[in-house]
C-alpha positions as CSV (number, residue, x, y, z in Angstrom):
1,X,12.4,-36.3,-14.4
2,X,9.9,-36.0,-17.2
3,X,11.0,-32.5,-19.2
4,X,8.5,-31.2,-22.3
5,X,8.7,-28.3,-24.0
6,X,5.3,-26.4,-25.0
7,X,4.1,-22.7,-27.1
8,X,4.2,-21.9,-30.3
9,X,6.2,-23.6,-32.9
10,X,9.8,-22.8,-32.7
11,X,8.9,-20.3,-29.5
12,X,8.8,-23.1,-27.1
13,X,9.9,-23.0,-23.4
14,X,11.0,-25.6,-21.5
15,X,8.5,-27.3,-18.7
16,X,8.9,-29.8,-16.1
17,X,6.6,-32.4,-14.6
18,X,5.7,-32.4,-11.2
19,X,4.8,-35.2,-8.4
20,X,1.3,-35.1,-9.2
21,X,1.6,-35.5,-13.1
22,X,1.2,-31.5,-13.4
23,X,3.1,-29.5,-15.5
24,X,5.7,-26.9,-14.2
25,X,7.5,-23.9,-16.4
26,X,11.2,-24.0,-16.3
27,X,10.8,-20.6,-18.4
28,X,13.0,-18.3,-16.2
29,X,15.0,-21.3,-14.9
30,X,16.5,-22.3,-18.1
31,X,16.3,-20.8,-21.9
32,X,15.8,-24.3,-23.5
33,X,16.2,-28.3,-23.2
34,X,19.2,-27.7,-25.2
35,X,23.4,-28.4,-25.0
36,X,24.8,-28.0,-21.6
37,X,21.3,-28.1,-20.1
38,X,21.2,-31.7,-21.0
39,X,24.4,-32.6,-19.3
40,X,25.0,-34.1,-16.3
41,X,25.7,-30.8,-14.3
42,X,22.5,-29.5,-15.9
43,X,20.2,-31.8,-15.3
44,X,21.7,-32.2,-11.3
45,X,20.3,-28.3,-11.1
46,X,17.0,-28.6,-12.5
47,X,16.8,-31.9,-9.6
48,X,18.0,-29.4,-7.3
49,X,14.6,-27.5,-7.8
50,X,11.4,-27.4,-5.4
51,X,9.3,-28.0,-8.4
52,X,5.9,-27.7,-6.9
53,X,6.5,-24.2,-6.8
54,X,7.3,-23.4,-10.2
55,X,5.0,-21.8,-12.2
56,X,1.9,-24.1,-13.9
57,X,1.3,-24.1,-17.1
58,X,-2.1,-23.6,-17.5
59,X,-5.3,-24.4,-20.1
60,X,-4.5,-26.2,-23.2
61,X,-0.8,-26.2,-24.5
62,X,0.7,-27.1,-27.6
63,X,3.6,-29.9,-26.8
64,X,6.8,-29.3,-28.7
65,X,9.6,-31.4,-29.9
66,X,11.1,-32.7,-26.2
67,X,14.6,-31.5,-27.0
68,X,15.6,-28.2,-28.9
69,X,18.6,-27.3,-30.9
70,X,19.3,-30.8,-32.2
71,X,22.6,-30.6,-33.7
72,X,22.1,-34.3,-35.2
73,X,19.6,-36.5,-35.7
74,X,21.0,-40.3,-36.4
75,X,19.1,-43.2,-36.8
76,X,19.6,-46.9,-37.5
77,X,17.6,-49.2,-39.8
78,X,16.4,-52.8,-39.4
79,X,17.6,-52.8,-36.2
80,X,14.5,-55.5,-35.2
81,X,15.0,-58.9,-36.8
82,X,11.9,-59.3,-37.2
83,X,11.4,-55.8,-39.3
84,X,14.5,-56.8,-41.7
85,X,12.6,-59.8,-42.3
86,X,9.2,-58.6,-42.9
87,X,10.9,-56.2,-45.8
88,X,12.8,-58.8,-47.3
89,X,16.1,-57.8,-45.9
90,X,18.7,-59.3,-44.0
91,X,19.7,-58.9,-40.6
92,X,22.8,-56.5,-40.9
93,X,25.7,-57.5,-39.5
94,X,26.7,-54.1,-37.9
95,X,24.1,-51.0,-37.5
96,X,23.0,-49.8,-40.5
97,X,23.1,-45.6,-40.5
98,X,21.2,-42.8,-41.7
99,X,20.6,-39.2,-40.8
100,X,17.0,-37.7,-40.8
101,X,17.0,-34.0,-41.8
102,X,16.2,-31.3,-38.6
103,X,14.1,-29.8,-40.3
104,X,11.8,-32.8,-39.9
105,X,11.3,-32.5,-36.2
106,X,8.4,-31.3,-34.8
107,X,5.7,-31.8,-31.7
108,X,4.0,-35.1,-30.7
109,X,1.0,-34.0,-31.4
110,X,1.4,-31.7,-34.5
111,X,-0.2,-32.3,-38.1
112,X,1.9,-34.9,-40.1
113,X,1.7,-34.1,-43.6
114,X,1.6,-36.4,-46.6
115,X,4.3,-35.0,-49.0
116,X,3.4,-34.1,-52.6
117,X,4.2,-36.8,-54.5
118,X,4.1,-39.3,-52.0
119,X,3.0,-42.9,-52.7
120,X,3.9,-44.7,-50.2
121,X,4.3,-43.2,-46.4
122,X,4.3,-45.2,-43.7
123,X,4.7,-45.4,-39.8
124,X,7.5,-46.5,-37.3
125,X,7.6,-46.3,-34.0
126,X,11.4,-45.8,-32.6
127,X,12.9,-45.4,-28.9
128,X,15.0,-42.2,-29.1
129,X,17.8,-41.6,-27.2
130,X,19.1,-38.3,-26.5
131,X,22.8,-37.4,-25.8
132,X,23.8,-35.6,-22.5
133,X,27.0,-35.4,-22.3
134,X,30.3,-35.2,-25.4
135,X,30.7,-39.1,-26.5
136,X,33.4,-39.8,-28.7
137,X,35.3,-43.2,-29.0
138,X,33.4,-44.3,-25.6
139,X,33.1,-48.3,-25.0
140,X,29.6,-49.9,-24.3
141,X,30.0,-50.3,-20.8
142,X,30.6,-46.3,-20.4
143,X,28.1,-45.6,-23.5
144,X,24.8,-45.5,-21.1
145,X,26.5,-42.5,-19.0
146,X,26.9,-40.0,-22.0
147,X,23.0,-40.3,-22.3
148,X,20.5,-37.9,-20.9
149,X,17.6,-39.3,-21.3
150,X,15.1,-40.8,-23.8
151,X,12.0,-40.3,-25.4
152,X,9.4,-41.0,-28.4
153,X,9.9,-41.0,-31.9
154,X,7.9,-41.4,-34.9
155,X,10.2,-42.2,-37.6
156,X,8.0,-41.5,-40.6
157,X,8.7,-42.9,-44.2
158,X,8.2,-42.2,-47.8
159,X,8.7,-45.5,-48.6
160,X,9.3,-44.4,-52.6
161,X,11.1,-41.5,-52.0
162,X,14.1,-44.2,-50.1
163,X,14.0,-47.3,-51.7
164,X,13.2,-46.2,-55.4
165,X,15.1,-44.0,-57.7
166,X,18.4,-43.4,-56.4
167,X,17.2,-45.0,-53.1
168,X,18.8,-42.5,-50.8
169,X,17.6,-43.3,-47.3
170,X,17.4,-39.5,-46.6
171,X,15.2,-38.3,-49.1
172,X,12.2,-40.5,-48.0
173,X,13.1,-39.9,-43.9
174,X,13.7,-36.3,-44.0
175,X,10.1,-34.7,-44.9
176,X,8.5,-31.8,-42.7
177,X,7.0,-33.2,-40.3
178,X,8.6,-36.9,-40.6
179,X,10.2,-36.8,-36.6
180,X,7.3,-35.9,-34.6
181,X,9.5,-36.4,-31.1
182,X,8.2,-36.1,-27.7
183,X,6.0,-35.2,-25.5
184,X,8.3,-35.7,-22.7
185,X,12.2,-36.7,-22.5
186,X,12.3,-38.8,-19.7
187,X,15.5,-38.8,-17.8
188,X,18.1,-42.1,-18.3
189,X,17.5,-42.8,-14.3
190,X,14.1,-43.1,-14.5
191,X,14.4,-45.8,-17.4
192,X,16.6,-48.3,-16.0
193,X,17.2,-51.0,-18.4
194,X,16.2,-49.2,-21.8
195,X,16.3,-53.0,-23.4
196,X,13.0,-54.1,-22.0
197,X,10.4,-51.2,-23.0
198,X,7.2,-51.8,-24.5
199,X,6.7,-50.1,-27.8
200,X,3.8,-49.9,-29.8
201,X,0.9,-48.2,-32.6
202,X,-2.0,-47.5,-33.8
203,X,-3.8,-46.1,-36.9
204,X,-7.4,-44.9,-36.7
205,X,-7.8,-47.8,-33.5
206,X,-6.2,-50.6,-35.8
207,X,-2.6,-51.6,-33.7
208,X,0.0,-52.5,-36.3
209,X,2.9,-52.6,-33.9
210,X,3.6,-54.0,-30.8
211,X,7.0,-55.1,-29.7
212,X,9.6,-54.6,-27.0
213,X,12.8,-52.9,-27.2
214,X,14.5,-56.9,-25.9
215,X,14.1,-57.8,-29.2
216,X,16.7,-55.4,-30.9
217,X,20.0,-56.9,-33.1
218,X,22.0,-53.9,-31.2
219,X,21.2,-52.4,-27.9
220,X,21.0,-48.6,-26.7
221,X,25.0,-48.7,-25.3
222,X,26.1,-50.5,-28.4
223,X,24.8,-48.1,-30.7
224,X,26.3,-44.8,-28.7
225,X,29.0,-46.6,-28.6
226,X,29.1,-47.6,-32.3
227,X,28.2,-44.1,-33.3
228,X,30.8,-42.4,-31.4
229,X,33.7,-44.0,-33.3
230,X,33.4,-42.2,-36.6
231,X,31.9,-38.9,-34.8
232,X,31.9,-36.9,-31.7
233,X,28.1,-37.1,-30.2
234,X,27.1,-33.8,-28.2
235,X,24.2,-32.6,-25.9
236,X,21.5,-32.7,-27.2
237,X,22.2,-35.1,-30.6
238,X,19.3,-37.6,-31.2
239,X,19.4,-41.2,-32.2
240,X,16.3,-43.3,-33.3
241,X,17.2,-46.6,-32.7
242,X,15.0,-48.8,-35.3
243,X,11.3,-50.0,-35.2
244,X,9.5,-53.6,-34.5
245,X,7.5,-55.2,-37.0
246,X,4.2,-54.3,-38.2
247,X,5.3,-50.9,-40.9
248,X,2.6,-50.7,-43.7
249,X,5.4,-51.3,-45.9
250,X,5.4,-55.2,-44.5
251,X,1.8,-55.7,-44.2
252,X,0.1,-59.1,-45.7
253,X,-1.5,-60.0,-49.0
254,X,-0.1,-56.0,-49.3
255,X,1.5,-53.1,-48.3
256,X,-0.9,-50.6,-46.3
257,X,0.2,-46.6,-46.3
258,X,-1.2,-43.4,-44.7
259,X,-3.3,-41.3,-46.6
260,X,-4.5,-37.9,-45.0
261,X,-7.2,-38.0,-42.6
262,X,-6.4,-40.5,-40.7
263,X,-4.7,-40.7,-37.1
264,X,-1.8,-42.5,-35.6
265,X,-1.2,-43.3,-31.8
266,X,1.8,-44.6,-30.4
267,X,3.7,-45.0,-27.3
268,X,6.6,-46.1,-25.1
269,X,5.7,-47.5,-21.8
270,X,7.3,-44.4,-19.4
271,X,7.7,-42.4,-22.1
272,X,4.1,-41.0,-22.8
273,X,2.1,-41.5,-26.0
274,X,1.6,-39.3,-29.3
275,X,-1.2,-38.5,-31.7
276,X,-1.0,-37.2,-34.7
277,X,-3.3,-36.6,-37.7
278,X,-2.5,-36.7,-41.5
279,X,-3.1,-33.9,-43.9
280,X,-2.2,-33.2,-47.5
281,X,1.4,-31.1,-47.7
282,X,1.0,-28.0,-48.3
């Protein structure tokens, strides 16, 4: 199944898409894409539907965040050799961790702003994974079947706010706007070897990254699994799992970094694409 949610910032209701590539409201069905929703049991019942007779949603609809009430949202640096090297860094020897504030979250499609202050913010484009089901000291061969599904994830970067100062990883990841996630979360049996999805983007037409989730240093079950021994992962938790080569930050003679006006694309083959345009913060 392809779910999306869609309305008015942090009113959304859940949708569903149907055979044809239309989309259905679960509004009625289920209050959110949230918790025990996302389980195993849950998503068996919305599978159970007859979803060409759900509601449409009609006209033009603004597309939320894919997954509501994220309790967590963890994500993993230079997790691409090729990324660690064009930064200068090494290839870490276990995943390297951060969180990425909530509050950051919002729609595919939804203004990103530049943050006041900001010098140096840049792009990544991340596979997301989204937890179905309570994971905690789970091995990598059980990992795959605590995951609901997966989706798209901008995982944007004030490249000064994390790496100067104090360089706290946080500060320059967790910026309104920063984890534009979405449109759709696509089921984990529709994507059946996460390790071999096309992942790429675009600002204003120029493509600056183009890679394949293969090439990761630790895979999709690792990382759950990894995670889940020093915390308990619940429905609905969120993990960006690192971005390919080709961040502003590692561009050649220079580094290249948004600026508002302009407009990123970017996509996961089965996963759907997002647009976004930059504007100043408020």
């Amino acid at each position: 199944m392809k779910l999306f949610r869609y309305g008015e910032l942090g009113r959304e209701k859940p949708g569903v898409v149907d055979s044809n590539g239309g989309l259905r409201s679960l509004a009625g069905v289920v209050d959110d894409l949230r918790g025990d929703v996302l389980s195993p049991a849950g998503l068996a019942r919305l599978r159970a539907l007859d979803i060409e007779s759900l509601p449409r949603v009609e006209g033009s609809v603004r597309f939320g965040a894919c997954v509501g009430g994220v309790g967590k949202f963890l994500c993993i640096g230079l997790n691409y050799a090729d990324h660690a090297a064009e930064t200068g860094a090494q290839v870490p020897a276990e995943p390297v961790v951060f969180s990425k504030a909530t509050s950051a979250i919002c729609g595919p499609f939804d203004d990103v702003e530049i943050p006041r202050g900001a010098q140096k913010t840049d792009w990544e484009v991340e596979l997301g994974v989204v937890i179905g089901s309570k994971a905690k000291h789970v091995t990598p061969e059980r990992a795959l079947e605590h995951v609901a599904g997966y989706c798209v994830i901008n995982d944007l970067s004030e490249r000064a706010f994390q790496l100067e100062g104090t360089g706290q990883w946080v500060k320059g990841k967790s910026c309104d706007t920063f984890g534009p996630m979405g449109p759709y979360l696509v089921t984990r049996d529709e994507v059946p070897d996460p390790q071999d999805l096309h992942l790429w983007l675009e600002v204003d037409g120029r493509r600056f990254q183009d890679g394949n989730t293969k090439t990761m240093v630790f895979g999709v079950a690792f990382l759950v699994s990894y995670l889940s021994r020093f915390m308990s992962l619940h429905p609905g938790d969120v993990i960006s799992t690192g971005t390919p080569p080709g961040v502003g930050l590692g561009q050649k003679p220079e580094p290249i970094y948004l600026r508002a006006g302009q407009v990123m694309r970017l996509g996961i083959d089965g996963l759907g694409e997002q647009r976004q345009r930059t504007v100043p913060s408020e």
